[in-house]
Each structure stands twice: as C-alpha cells, then as structure tokens.
C-alpha positions in Angstrom: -10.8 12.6 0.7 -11.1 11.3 4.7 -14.8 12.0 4.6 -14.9 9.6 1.0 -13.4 6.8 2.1 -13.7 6.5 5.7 -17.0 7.8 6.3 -18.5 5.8 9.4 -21.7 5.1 6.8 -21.2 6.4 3.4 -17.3 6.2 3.5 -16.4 4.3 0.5 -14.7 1.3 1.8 -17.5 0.9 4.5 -20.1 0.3 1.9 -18.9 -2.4 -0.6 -15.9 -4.5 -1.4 -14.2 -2.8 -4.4 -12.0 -5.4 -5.3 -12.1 -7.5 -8.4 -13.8 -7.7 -11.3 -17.1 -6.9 -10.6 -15.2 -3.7 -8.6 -13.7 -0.6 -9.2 -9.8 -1.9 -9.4 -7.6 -5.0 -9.1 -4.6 -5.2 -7.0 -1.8 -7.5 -7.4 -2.4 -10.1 -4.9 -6.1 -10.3 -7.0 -3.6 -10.7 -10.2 -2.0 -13.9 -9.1 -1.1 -15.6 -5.8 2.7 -15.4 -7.0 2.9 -12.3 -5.5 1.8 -12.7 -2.4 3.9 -15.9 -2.0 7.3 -13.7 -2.8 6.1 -11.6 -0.1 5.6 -14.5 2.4 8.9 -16.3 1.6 10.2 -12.5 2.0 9.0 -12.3 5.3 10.8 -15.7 6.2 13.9 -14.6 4.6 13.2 -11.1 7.0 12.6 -13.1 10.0 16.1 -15.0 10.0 17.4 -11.5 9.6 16.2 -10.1 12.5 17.6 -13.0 14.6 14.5 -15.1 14.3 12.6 -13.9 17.6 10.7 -16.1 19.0 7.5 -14.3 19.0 7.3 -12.4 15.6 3.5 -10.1 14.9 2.7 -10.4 10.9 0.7 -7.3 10.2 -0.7 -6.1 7.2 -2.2 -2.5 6.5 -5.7 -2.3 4.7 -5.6 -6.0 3.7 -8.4 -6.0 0.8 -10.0 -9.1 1.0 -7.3 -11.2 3.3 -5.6 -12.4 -0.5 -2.1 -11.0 0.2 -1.9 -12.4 4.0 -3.5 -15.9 2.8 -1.0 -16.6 -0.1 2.0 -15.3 2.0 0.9 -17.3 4.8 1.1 -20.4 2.7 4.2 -19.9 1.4 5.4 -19.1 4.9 4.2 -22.8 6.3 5.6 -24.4 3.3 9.6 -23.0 4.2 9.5 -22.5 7.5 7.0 -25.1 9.5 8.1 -24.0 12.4 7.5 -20.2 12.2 4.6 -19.2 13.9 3.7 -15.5 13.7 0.8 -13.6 15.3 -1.8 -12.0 12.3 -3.2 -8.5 12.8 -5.0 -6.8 10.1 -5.4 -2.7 10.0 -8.9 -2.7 8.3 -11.9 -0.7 9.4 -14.8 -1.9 6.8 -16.8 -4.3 8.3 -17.3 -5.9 4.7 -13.8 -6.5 4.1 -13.4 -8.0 7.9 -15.9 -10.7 6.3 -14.0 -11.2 3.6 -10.9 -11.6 4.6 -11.8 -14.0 7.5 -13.2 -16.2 5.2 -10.1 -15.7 3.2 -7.5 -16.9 6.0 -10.1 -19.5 7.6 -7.1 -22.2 7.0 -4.4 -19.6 7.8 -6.4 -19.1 11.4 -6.4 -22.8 11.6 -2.9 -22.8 11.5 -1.3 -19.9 13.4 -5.1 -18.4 15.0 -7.6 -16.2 14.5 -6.5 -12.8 13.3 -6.7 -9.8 15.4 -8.3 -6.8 13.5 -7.5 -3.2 14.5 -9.3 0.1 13.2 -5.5 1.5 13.6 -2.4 0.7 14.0 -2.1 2.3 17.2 -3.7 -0.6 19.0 -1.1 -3.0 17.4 1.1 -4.9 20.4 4.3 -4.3 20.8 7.7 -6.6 19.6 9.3 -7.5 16.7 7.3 -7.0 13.5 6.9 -7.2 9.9 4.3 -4.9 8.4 2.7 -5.6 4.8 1.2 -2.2 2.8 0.2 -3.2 -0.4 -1.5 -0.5 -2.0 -1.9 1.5 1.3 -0.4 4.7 1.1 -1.9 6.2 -1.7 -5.5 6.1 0.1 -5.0 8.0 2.9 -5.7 11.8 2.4 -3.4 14.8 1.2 -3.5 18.4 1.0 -2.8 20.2 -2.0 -1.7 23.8 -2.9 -1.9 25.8 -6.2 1.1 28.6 -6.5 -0.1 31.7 -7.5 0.4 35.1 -7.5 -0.1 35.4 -4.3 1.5 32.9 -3.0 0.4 29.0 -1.7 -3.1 28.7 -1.9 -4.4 25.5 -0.3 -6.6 24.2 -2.8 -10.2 23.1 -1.5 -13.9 21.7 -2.3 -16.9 23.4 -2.3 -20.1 24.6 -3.9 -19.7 25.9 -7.6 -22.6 28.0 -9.1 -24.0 25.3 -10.2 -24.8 24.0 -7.0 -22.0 20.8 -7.7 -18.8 20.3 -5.5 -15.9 21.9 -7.6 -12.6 22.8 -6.6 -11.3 25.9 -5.5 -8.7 27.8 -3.4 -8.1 29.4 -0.6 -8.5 32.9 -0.6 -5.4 33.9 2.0 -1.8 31.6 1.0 -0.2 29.4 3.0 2.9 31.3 4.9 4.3 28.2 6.2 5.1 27.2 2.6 8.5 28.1 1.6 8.7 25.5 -1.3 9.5 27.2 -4.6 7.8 26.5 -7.9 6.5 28.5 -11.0 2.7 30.1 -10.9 -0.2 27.4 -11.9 1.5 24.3 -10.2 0.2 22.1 -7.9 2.4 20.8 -4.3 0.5 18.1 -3.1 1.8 17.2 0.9 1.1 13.7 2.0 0.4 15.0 5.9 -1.3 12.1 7.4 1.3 9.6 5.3 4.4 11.0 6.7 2.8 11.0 10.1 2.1 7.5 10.1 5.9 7.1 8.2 7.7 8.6 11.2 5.7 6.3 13.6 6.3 3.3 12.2 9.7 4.1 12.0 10.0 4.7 15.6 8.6 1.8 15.8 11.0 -0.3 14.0 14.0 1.2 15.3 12.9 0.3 19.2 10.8 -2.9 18.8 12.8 -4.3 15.6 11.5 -5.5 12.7 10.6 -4.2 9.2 7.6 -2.2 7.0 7.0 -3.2 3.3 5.1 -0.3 0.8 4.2 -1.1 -2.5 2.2 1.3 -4.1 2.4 3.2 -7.3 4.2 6.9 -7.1 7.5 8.5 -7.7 10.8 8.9 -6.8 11.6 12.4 -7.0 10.3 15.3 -5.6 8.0 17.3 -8.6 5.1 19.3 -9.0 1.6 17.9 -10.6 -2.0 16.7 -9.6 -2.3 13.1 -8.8 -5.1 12.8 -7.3 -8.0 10.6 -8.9 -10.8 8.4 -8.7 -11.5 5.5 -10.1 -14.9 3.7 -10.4 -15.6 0.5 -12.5 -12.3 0.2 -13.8 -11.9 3.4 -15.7 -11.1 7.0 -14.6 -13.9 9.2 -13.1 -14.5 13.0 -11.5 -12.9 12.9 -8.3 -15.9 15.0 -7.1 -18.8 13.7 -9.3 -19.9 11.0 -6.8 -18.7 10.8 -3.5 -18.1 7.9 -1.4 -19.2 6.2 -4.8 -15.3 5.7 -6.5 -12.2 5.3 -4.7 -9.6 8.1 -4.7 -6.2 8.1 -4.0 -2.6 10.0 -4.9 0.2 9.0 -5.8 2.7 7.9 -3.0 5.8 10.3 -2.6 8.0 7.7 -1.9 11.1 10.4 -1.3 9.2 12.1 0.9 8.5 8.6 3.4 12.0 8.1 3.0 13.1 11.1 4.5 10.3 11.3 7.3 11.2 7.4 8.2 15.2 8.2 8.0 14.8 10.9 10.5 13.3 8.7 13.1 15.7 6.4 13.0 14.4 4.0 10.5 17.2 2.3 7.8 15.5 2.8 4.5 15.9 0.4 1.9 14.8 1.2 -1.8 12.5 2.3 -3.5 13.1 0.0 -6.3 10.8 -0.6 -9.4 8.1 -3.5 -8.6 9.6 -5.3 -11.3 12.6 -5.2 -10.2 11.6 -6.2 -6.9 10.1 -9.2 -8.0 12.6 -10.6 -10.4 14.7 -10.6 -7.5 12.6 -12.3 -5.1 12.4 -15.0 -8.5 9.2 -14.6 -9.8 9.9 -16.3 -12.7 11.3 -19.2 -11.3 7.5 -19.3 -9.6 6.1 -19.1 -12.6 8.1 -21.9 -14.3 7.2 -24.4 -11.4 3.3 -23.5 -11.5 3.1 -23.9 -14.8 4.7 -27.8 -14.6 1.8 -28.9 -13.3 -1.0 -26.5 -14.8 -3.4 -26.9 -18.1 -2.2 -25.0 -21.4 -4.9 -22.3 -20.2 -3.6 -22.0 -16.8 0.2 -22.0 -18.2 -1.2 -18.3 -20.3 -2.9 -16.9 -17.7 0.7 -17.4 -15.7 2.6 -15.8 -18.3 -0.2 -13.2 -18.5 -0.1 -12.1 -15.1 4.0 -12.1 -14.9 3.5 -9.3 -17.9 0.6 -7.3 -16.0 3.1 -7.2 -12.7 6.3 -6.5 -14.0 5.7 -5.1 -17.7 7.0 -1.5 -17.4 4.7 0.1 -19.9 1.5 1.8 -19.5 -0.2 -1.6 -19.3 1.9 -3.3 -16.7 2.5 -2.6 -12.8 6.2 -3.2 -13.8 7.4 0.7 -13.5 4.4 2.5 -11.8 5.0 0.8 -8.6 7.8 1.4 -6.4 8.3 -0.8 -3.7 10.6 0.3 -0.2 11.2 -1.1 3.0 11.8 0.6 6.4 13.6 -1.7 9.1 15.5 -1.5 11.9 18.5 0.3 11.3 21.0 -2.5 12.1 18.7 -4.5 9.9 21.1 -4.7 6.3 20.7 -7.5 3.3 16.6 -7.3 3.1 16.1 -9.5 0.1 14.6 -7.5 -3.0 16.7 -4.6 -2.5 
C-alpha cells in the first residue's frame, strides 16, 4: 500500500492529480466550498478557545489540490480580519504542490506563502490547528486472517499465474491476542496510530487542536476494507498498481484510544452530518442561494444532500468526524 501511493516515481499520488472529475474520486471540499468555509469559521471559533495566541500555525494534512485550506481561509479573513495564521501543507506530490499553490495564490497574498513539508515532523512548533480531510484512510495497514493456526498476517505476492494475489503468512502472529472466529480479517492501522499518539503529544504540550474526517467506524469489528478506486468506481486492489488509489477505512476507536493515552482530550467522533448541521450548513446554504441563479440554487441543495444525506449515496453517515485538542481545551464547536 506504501509502495502504491508513495512511490518516489510510480507512487500513485506522485504521478497525477486524482481529484475531480476527470479523476478517480471527489472529496468534499471538491463538492462545494461550504464545507471548507465551516471548517475555516471552525478554526476561528477554535482559535478564541485556545486563548487566541498570538502566533497560531494552520496546517493541513494531504491538502488535495489547496480547495479545503482556500475556502477556509476565506471564511477566516471574512470573521476575523485580524487573525493571521502561518499555512503549512503536509503534501509530498510535486503535482499537487502545483496545484494547490495556484489554489491559495490570494490566500498567500494575504497571510504568505505556504510552507510545504514531506512530513509532519518538520512542522514548527506552537499552537496549532491541523486539518485531515480524507487523510487517514491512505496511509498503510496490516491485515491478518484467523485461522486454524492462529494470526496469519495476510500479504501480496506472485499467484500461479504470474499476477500479484493475496496470501498469508505461513507462521501466525504470537503477538496477537485479539480473539475472533476462523476466516476473519483484523486489519491494524500501525502507521495511523503512530502518527495519532504524536500529534497528540503534540497538542497536549504546544496547545492547539487536530480535525479527522474520513469515512470509517466507530466500533471495534472484524472485516476487509481495504479497496481501490480508479475512475470513480471500484477496482482490484492489486490489478494495477500505483494506477488506483487505495485506502481503508479509518478505525476511528482505535485513534481515540492511541490519542487519549498521550494525553490528548478527544472529542467525537460524530456523524459528518451531524457535524455540519451544527456548524450551520444550512444556514450557508440559504444565504448562497439569495444571491445565486435557479441552477446554482440546485446545485446548492444538491451538494447539502451528497454531504450530509445518510444513505448509500450521501457522505452524511459514512464519515465520522473527531477532534484531538489540548486536554484543557472543552466546548470545540461541532461536537
């Protein structure tokens, strides 16, 4: 999954921008700038929260094509003039550095330049609000089939036919002490929680707070969600690599428990709808569509369904969205 995406040359997100409709998938902030605007009047809210610091570092995690940070940014000027937060991006694709500095070109004008960093381990330190919109479920995760034996990490290799195909390990896991019938699959998001637990240190010593939306569940369960998707549709995870994207889906439990032992004061996870309708999307919506054609007006009322509809068409229920703060950090709006 690390060698698909992140491949220095034939890494997924190195070699195109996926976004959109001439992509493989649409994201929210590509949906309408609504949402990124809740999230930028959220991070104003956050800011007179924390005290309003005078020097406050906007960060956002794998930032697509700068839509999010732009839309949020606007929203920002517009309530608070006088707020004036440092941008970092977390983006290593050189295509989607492009992109999303001709994205925030006004936003640069306003605040500066963005600061890109391959990781978030180069990010300065201070108070800090951290955007991952769709973030978590790309980054890689081992999986294990129970059997008779016990754990069996599951793997890729070469079937007979000479094409990748998956497989296990032939010795089990001993470190595994999970329980679960024969034929499941345990997926562990390692590199997730990793990052989890450092931002969480993080927050608790520097101040501040982390914002995950991302489609996954709850509870802790058995099942494989791993998958790839190319133009739109589902596809073979292993058919063509470096060719779709892959991701899981995000544990949020799990990121809750890893951040909570650090430290961290968890807030959520709520439904994205829910989340939304509290930040007032729909009294967004009302005031865009005062001044906006009868086409426009649908195409508002369209993408309010497509983020909050709860079905299998809408965003609604399949995201989850949880924040990690400070922990004297309490009354974070949405939750």
């Amino acid at each position: 999954m690390a060698l698909c995406l992140a491949h220095p040359v034939h890494g997924y997100y190195r070699t195109r921008d996926p976004l959109g409709a001439r992509g493989d998938f649409t994201t929210a902030p590509e949906i309408s700038q609504m949402f990124g605007e809740l999230i930028g009047l959220w991070a104003v809210a956050l800011q007179a929260a924390m005290g309003a610091p005078e020097r406050l570092l906007l960060v956002e995690l794998g930032p697509g094509r700068g839509t999010l940070m732009a839309d949020a940014v606007r929203a920002l000027r517009a309530a608070a003039p006088g707020l004036k937060p440092e941008l970092h991006l977390v983006e290593t694709s050189p295509i989607l550095r492009a992109a999303q500095a001709r994205t925030l070109a006004d936003a640069a004008a306003a605040f500066g330049a963005p600061i890109w960093h391959d990781s978030p381990d180069t990010l300065p330190e201070g108070p800090t609000i951290i955007l991952a919109n769709e973030f978590f479920d790309a980054l890689p995760v081992r999986q294990f089939a129970r059997t008779a034996r016990g754990w069996c990490e599951r793997v890729v290799g070469l079937g007979p036919d000479g094409r990748l195909a998956f497989g296990l390990a032939p010795e089990p896991e001993r470190n595994l002490a999970a329980e679960g019938p024969e034929g499941v699959i345990l997926t562990l998001p390692g590199p997730a929680l990793d990052l989890a637990r450092s931002f969480a240190r993080r927050l608790r010593d520097q101040g501040g707070a982390l914002l995950a939306i991302d489609y996954g569940h709850v509870r802790p369960g058995f099942g494989d969600t791993l998958q790839a998707v190319a133009g739109h549709r589902f596809a073979d995870p292993l058919a063509a690599p470096g060719e779709a994207d892959l991701t899981a889906h995000v544990d949020f439990a799990a990121l809750a428990r890893a951040a909570g032992a650090e430290g961290a004061r968890v807030h959520g996870p709520v439904d994205q709808r829910d989340f939304l309708m509290a930040l007032g999307l729909l009294a967004r919506a009302e005031r865009l569509k005062q001044r906006a054609s009868p086409a426009q007006r649908l195409a508002i009322d369209a993408a309010v369904a497509r983020l909050t509809d709860p079905g299998r068409r809408g965003m609604g229920r399949l995201f989850k969205v949880m924040a990690l703060s400070a922990p004297g950090l309490a009354g974070v709006p949405g939750f």
